[in-house]
N, C-alpha and C positions, 0 to 999 in steps of 0.2 A: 496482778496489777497491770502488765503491758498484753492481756489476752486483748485479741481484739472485741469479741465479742463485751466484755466488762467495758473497755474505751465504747465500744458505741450506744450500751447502756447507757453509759455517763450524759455522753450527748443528747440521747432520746430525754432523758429525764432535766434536761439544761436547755433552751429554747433560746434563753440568754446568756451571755457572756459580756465580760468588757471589754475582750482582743479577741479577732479573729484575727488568724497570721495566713496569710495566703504562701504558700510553697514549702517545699520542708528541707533545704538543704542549707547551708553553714550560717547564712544572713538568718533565714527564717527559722528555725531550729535556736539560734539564737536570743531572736524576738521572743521566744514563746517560755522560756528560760526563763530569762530577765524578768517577764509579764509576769510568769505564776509564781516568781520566790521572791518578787515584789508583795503579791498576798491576789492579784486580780485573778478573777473568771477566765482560765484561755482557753482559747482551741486553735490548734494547727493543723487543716489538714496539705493534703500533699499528694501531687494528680498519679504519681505512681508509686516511686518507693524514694526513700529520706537518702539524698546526697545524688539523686540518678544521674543528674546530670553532672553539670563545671564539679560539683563540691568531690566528687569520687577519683576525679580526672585529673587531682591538681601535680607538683612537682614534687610531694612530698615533702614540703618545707614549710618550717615555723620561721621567717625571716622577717627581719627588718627593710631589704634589698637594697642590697650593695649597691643594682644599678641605679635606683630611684636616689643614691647618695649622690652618684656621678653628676647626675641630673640638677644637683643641686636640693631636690624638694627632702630639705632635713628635717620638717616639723610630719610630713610620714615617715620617715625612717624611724625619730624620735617615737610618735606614737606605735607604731609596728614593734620596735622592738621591747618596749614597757608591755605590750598586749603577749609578746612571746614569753617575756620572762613571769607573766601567770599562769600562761598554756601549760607551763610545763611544773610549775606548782599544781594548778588543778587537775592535770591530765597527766601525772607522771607516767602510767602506763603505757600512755602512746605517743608523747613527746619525749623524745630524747637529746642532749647534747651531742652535737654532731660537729668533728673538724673538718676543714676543706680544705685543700690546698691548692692554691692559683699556681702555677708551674712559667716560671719567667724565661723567657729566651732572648731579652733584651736589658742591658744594663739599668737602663732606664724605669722599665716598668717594673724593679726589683724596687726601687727606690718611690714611683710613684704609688706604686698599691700598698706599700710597707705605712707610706704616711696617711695614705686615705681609709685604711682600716685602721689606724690609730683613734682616727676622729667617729668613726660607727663603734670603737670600744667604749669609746667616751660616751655616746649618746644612749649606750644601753644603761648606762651609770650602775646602780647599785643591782641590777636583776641582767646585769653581766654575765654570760657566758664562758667567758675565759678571754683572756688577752691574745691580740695578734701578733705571730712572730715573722721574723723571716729567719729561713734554714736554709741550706748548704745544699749548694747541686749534688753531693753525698745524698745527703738525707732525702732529700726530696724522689731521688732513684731508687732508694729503698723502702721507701714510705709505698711512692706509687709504683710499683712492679711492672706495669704497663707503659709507663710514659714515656715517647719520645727522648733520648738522650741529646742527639743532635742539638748543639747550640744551646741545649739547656743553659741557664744561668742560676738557678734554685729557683725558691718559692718561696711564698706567703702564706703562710697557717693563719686561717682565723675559724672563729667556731659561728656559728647557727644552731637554731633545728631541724630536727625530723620527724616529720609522724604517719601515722596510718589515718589519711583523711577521713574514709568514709565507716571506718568503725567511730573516728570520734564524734562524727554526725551522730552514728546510732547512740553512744552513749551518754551524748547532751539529748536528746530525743528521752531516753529512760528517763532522766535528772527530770526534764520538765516535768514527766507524768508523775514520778515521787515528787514535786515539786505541789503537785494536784490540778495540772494541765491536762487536755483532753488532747491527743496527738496521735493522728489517724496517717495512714500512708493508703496510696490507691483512692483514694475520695477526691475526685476534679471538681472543682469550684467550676459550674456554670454561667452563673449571674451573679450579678453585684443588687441587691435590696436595697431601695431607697423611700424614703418618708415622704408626706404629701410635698414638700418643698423641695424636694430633689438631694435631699443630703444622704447618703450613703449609713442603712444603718442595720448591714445585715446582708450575710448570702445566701443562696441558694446553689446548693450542693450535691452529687451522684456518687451512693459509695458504688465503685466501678468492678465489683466482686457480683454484687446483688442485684444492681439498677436501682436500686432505692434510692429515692430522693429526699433531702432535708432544709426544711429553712431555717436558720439560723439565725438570730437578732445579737448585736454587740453594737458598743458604744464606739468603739475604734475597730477600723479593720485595714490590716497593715499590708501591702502588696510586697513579699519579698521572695519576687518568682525569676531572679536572674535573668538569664536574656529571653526568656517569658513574659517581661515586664512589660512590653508595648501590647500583650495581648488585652492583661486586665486593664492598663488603661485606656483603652480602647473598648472594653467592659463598658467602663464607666463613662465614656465621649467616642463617640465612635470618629468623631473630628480630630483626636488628637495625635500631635504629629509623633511622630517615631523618637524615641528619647536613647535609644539601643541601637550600639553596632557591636556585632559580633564580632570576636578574633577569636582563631580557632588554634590552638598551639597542642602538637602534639610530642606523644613519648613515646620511646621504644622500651623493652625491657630484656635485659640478658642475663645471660647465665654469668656467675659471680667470678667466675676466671678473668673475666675482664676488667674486672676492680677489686683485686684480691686483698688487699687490704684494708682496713678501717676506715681511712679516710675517702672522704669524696673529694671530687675534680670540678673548680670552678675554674672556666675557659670565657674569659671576662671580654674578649672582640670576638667574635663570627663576621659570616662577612656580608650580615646583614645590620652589623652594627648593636648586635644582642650578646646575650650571656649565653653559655652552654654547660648544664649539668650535670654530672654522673653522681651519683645519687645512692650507695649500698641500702636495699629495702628488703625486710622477710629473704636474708641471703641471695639476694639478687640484685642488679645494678639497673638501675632507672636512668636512661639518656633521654633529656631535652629542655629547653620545648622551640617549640615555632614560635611564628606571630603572623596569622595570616587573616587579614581581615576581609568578612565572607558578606554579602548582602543579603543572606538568608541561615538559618537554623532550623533544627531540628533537635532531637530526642536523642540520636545517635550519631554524631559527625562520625566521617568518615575523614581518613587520614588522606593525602593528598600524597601522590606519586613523588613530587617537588617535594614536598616537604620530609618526607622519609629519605630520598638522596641526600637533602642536605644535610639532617643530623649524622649517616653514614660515613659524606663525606668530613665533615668538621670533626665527628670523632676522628678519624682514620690519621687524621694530622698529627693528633698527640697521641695517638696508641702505637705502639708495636704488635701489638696484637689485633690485626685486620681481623675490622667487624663486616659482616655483609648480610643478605638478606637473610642469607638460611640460618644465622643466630639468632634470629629476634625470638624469643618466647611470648612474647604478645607487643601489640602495640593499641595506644587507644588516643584517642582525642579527643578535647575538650573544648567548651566555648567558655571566653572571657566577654561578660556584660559589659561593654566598655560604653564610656558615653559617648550617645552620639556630636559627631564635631559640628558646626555650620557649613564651614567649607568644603566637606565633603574631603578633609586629610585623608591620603593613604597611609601617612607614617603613625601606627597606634604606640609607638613609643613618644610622641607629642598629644595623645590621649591621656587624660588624669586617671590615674588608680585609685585616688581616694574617692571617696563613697561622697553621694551626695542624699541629701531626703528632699524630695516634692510632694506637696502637699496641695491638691488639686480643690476646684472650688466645689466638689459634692462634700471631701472631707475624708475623701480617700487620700490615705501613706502609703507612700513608695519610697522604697530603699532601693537604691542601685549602688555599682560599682564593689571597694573594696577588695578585702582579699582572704582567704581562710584565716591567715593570721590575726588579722584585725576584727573576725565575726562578732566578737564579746563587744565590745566599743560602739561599732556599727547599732548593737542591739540597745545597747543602752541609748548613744543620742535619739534613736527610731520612738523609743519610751517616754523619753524627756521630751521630746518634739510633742507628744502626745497628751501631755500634760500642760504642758508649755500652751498649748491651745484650746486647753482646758477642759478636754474632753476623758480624764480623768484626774480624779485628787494625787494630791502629790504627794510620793513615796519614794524613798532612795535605793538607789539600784544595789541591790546585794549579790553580784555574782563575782565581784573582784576578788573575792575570796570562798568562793563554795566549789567543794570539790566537785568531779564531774565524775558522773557511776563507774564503778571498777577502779575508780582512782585511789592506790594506796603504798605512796609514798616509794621506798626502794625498791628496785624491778628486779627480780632474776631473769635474764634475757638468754640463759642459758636452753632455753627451749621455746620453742614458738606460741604455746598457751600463754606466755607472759602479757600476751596484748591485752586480753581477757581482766586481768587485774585481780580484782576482791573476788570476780567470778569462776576463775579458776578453780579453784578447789570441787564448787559447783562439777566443773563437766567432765572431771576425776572422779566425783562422786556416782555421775551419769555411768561409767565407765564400769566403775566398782557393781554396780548393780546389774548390767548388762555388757559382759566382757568381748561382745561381738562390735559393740561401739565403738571401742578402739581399735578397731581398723583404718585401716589409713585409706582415701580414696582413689589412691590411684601411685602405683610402684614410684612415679617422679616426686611425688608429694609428699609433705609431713604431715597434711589435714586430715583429721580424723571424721568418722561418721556422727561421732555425738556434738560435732561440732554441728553439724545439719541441725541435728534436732534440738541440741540451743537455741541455734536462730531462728527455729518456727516456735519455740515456746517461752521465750524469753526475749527476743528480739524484736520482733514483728516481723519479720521476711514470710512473703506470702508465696513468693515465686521462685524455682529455679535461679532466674534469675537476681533476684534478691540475693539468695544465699551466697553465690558462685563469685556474685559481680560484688555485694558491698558488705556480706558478715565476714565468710570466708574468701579470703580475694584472692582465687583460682583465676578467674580467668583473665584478671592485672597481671598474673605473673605466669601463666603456662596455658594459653589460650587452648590449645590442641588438645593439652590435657582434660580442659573443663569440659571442650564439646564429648570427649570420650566416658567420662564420669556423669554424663545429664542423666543418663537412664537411672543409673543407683540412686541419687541425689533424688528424682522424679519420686523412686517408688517411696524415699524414705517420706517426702514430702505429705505426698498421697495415704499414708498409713499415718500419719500427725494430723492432717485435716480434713480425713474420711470423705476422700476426695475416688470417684471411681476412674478405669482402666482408658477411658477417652478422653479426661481432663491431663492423664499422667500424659499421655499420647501426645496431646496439645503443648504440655507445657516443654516437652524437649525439641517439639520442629520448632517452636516459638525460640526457645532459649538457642539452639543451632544458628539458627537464624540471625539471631543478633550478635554468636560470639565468633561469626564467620568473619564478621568487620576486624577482628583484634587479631586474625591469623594473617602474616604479610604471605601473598603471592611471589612465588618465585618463578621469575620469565625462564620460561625454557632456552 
């Protein structure tokens, strides 16, 4: 079902569709859901691989945002947190309840954030999380092992989520195609197709593996390419003006001594007026993010010297245990699609997160903004916008309750295959038949080899980097490791897609390449 070859069967033998979804990460992946468990023709395809960019990068959290509370804007917080408490109905496997705890060293802020997370227990209402407390300078010294004592005052508990972002890409990805979606990775949309009257009704596409090219006809085609967005619209009016600013917010990742316990650390002033988060992920601690707004993107942001000081230093405040450069086990960055302002603001915390749709006079859909938490919602209004304008019949959205692939209900977390879910069993079974499979890839690591070949025959991962960066996420959590594992990883690849000895060649300077940006430099 997810070979490639059988997806571009589908397509060769399909000319027409009702959705084409332009990009494949949380928005788009989204769109292409909703589209085919509504009953319509879709195809998604996606210029590299599902989530490469913002969607793989994010902070690991299913939230509501406490800061967008501060902020006042309650009717996202409201909608964010009703969208988290499905995530984690549909996506048991990779969302989980997660506590945090704000750590107070002023009387004051013990009592302001005690009552202000009152009011985010309340708005999550019935698909609540757990209640927020506040604990004991005791408690909160023993909770968090690392924290600052100095001037402690206690803390605040309140809970969120957490998830593995870009496996749940891949497994809303699966869903659509069991769904009976057509959902390709590696195929660049080149051109936008339009009718003698200039309306938009169909693309023209390169699967970027082959160079073959495809035309493609559908009734709606949805733009939801992140901060890619100003390129297709620009596709479709090369006059049109820029609707995208980039911020670029990045993370560090450490070794678990630094958050050795259960709870994560929300550090609610920085002293750029943001939040800061320490984050336990796949036994590892996730610090940040930035917010730095860039006038230009790419495919690969690269972390910014400033902005790795700052997370350093801001952790270094409340830890006892000095972090510096030579702990980071990887670091990566990401871009947030923010909309562009008129004024030309510097401060992207007076930029909107909520999502907006533009709907352009060829009859091109764009989705911008938004946030992983809220992709389901996003996808549905994008749908209803689409019908709304009558360019299909009207059907109701059924995803507020459909499970998403490997979703299946209580998780044993007692081992790392848990993320896996219903598939588990599967790559035990991989395992059982080929006992050299489970081996592990490398002495620092729990990932096994048959976890590779999952992802090139059940996943869609076509590349080294597919695998490293969004099945198995080696190189989010031990950069160093991953560049050293490319070769094994290459061959196993190259023996799954009877690929020969100068593609294997290609694909490890390539993946080197890119996983040299995630190893921080340490000044001599």
């Amino acid at each position: 079902m997810f070979k490639r070859k059988t997806l571009i069967d589908k397509l060769k033998a399909n000319t027409q569709f009702d959705v084409i979804v332009i990009g494949g990460g949380a928005t788009g992946l989204g769109v292409a859901l909703d589209s085919a468990s509504r009953g319509f023709k879709t195809l998604l395809l996606e210029q590299v691989d599902f989530a490469k960019g913002t969607s793989s990068r994010s902070t690991k959290l299913v939230h509501g945002g406490v800061r967008y509370l501060a902020q006042g804007n309650v009717d996202l917080v409201r909608e964010a947190l009703y969208e988290r408490g499905l995530m984690l109905k549909n996506a048991s496997h990779l969302v989980s309840n997660q506590s945090f705890i704000i750590p107070n060293y002023k009387w004051w802020d013990n009592f302001f954030y005690t009552v202000g997370l009152k009011v985010y227990d309340f708005l999550s209402g019935k698909l609540s999380f757990g209640k927020s407390v506040r604990i004991s300078k005791n408690e909160t010294e023993t909770r968090l092992g690392t924290i600052k004592q100095d001037n402690l005052k206690g803390g605040v508990v309140y809970h969120d989520g957490q998830f593995d972002d870009s496996r749940l890409a891949v497994n809303i990805a699966q869903t659509a195609i069991e769904q009976g979606a057509v959902v390709l990775n590696h195929f660049k949309v080149k051109k936008l197709l339009k009718n003698d009257v200039g309306l938009i009704n169909g693309v023209m596409a390169q699967d970027t593996e082959t160079d073959e090219f495809y035309s493609v006809n559908a009734n709606v085609v949805i733009n939801a390419t992140g901060v890619f967005t100003d390129e297709v619209l620009k596709m479709d009016d090369a006059t049109a003006k820029n609707r995208i600013r980039p911020s670029q917010g990045i993370h560090l990742v450490l070794d678990k001594s630094f958050l050795p316990g259960n709870d994560a650390i929300m550090i609610p002033k920085t002293d750029d007026g943001r939040v800061l988060f320490l984050v336990p992920w796949h036994n590892r601690a996730v610090v940040g993010t930035t917010d730095t707004l860039l006038d230009s993107h790419s495919l690969e942001p690269k972390a910014l010297d400033k902005e790795i000081d700052f997370i350093l230093e801001t952790a270094n405040r409340y830890l006892t245990k000095t972090v510096s450069k030579k702990d980071v086990l990887s670091m990566f960055a990401g871009l947030r699609p923010l909309a562009a302002s008129n004024d030309k603001s510097e401060k992207t915390k007076e930029i909107s997160r909520s999502h907006k749709i533009i709907v352009s006079n060829s009859g091109l859909i764009t989705i911008t903004g938004g946030k992983w938490t809220t992709y389901r919602r996003m996808a549905q209004d994008a749908m209803n916008k689409a019908m709304a304008l009558g360019k299909l019949p009207q059907v109701k959205c059924k995803t507020q309750d459909l499970r998403i692939h490997g979703s299946n209900g209580p998780v044993d977390r007692s081992e790392h295959l848990y993320i896996y879910g219903t598939d588990r069993s599967s790559i035990k079974t991989l395992i059982e038949a080929s006992p050299e499979l489970g081996e592990t890839l490398h002495p620092r690591l729990e990932f096994t080899k048959a976890e590779v070949v999952w992802a090139v025959r059940n996943e869609m991962a076509r590349t080294i980097e597919d695998v490293l960066a969004r099945r198995v996420r080696v190189l989010f959590l031990d950069a160093q490791a991953a560049i050293e594992i490319a070769p094994v990883v290459a061959s196993i690849l190259a023996e799954e897609l009877q690929k020969d000895d100068t593609w294997r060649q290609e694909q490890i300077s390539s993946f080197v390449k890119v996983a040299s940006h995630y190893v921080i430099s340490i000044d001599d």
